[in-house]
Structure formats: C-alpha cells, structure tokens
C-alpha positions in Angstrom: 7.7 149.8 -84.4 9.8 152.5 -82.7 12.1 154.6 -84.7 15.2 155.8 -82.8 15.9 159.5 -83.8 19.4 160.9 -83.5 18.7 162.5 -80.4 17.6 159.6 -78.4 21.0 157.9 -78.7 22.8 161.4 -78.3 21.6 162.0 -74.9 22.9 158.9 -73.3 26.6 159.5 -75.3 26.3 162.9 -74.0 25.7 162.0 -70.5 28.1 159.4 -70.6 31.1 161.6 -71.5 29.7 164.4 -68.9 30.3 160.8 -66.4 33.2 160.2 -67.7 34.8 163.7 -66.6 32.7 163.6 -63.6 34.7 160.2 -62.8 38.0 161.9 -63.7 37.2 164.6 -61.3 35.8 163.2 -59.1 38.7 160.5 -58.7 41.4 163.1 -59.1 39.7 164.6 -55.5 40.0 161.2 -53.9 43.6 160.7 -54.5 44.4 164.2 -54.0 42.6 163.6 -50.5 44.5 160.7 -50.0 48.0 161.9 -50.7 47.4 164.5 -48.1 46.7 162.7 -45.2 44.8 160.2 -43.3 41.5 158.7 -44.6 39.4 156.6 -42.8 37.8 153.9 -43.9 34.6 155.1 -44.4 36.0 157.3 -47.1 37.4 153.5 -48.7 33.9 152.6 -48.6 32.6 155.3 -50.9 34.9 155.3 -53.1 34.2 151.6 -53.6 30.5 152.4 -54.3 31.1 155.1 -56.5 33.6 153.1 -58.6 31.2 150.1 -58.4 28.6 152.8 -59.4 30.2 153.4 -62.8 30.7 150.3 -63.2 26.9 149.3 -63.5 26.9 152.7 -65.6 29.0 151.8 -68.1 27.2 148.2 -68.3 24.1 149.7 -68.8 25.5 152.2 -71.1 26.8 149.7 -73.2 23.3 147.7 -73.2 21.9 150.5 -75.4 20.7 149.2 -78.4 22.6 151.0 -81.4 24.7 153.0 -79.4 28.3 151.7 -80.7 27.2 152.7 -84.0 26.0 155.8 -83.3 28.9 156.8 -81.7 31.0 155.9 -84.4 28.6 157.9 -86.7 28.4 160.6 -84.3 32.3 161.1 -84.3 32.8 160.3 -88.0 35.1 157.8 -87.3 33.9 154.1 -87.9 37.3 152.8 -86.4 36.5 154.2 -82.8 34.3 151.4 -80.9 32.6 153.1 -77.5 32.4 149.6 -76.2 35.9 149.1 -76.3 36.9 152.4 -74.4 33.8 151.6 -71.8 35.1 148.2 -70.9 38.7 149.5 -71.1 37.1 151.8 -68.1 35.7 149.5 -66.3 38.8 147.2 -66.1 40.6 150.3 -64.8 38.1 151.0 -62.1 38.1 147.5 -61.6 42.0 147.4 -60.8 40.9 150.0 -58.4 38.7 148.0 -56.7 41.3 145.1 -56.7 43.8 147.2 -55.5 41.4 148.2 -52.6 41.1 144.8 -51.7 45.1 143.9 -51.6 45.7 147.4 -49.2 42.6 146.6 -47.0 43.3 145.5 -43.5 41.7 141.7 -43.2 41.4 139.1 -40.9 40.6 136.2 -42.6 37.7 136.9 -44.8 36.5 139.7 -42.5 37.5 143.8 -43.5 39.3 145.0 -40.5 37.3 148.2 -40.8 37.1 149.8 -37.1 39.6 149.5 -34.7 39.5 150.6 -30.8 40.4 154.4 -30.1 40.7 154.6 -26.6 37.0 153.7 -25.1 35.6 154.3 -28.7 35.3 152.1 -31.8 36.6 154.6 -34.9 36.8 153.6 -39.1 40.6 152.2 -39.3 42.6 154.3 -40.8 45.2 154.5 -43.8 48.0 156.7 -44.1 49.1 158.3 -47.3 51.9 155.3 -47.3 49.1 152.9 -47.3 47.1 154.3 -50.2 50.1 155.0 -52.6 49.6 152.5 -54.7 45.7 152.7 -54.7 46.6 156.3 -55.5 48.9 155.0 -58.5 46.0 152.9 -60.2 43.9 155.7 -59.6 46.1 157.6 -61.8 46.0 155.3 -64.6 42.0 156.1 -64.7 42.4 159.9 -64.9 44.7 159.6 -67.2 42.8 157.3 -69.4 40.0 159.4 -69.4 41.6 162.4 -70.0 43.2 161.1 -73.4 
C-alpha cells in the first residue's frame, strides 16, 4: 500500500498556484495585446489552446486523490474547498472560450479564419473593437485569480 507523504500532495498545490499566476499573467498580456491593436487570428487560436490547456490542468489537478483535503489542511482552513475555486476557474476560462466563439467571424459552421489580402491569403483580423468584450471576460479571470 502506498503512503502519501505531505510533500507528494504539496508539489502539485504548489505548481498549481505557480499556474494559476502564470494564467493571470499570462492572460493579462493577451488582453493588454489586444487592447492595443490588431491581432490576427492566429493569436485567437493560441489563446484558445492555452485556455483549453488549463482547462485539462485543472481537471487533472482536481483528479488527485486527497488533494481537497490537503489543501484545506495545508491552509488551515477546512471551509476553503480547492475544487470549488478550480471549477469556478474553469467556468471563467470557459466563458472565455464561449465568448471567443460569439466574436469569431463564421460562415455557417465554418471559422472565417483567413481572408484575401491582395494576392495573399492572411489570418483575419480583429480590431481592438472586436475583442472588447473578449477582453472584458478576460478580466473577470485575472481578477478572480488575483483575489
């Protein structure tokens, strides 16, 4: 039978509040980027998979056996639940993602994601009027994580 020592349950809490900042930071840079210009669409399309990223993060995070107790152990409060911030998260990076989705050029089913530049097929592009509200959800994550 394996015993699960302190530290074995630390490191992943660790790591994941080292992600969370990471995420805030990160995310702060993206909307920053997007408030001061232009973006393409290739730049959407990795911040989807970043988000979508932490996503599977957190869900994995979460899958660690023990880890909501510990957590509540490790902070010496048995009122705060880990799982309940986590998911909280996700939904907010979810509404990211959903928010994506409802600024995205379509056609139909199909992501209108290049568009004809003269001779040459460019990523579409979004101006900083077409991001502001992506840019507002994204401001609901940093400021989530930073309470």
């Amino acid at each position: 039978m394996a015993i699960i020592i302190e530290s074995d349950l630390r490191d992943p809490y660790e790591s994941f509040k080292k992600r969370a900042a990471s995420l805030e930071g990160r995310l702060q840079n993206d909307h920053d980027t997007m408030a001061a210009g232009d973006i393409d669409a290739d730049f959407i399309r990795a911040l989807t998979i970043y988000i979508n990223n932490a996503m599977t993060y957190i869900d994995n995070f979460l899958l660690i056996p023990g880890i909501v107790q510990f957590v509540k152990d490790y902070e010496n409060d048995q009122t705060y639940d880990i799982s309940v911030e986590a998911t909280s998260l996700k939904a907010l990076l979810q509404a990211v993602i959903d928010e994506i989705k409802v600024r995205f050029p379509v056609s139909g089913t199909y992501l209108l994601y290049a568009e004809w530049v003269g001779n040459v097929i460019q990523p579409r592009t979004l101006t900083p009027a077409n991001t502001s509200t992506i840019r507002t959800v994204i401001n609901a994550v940093t400021a989530f994580i930073g309470t």
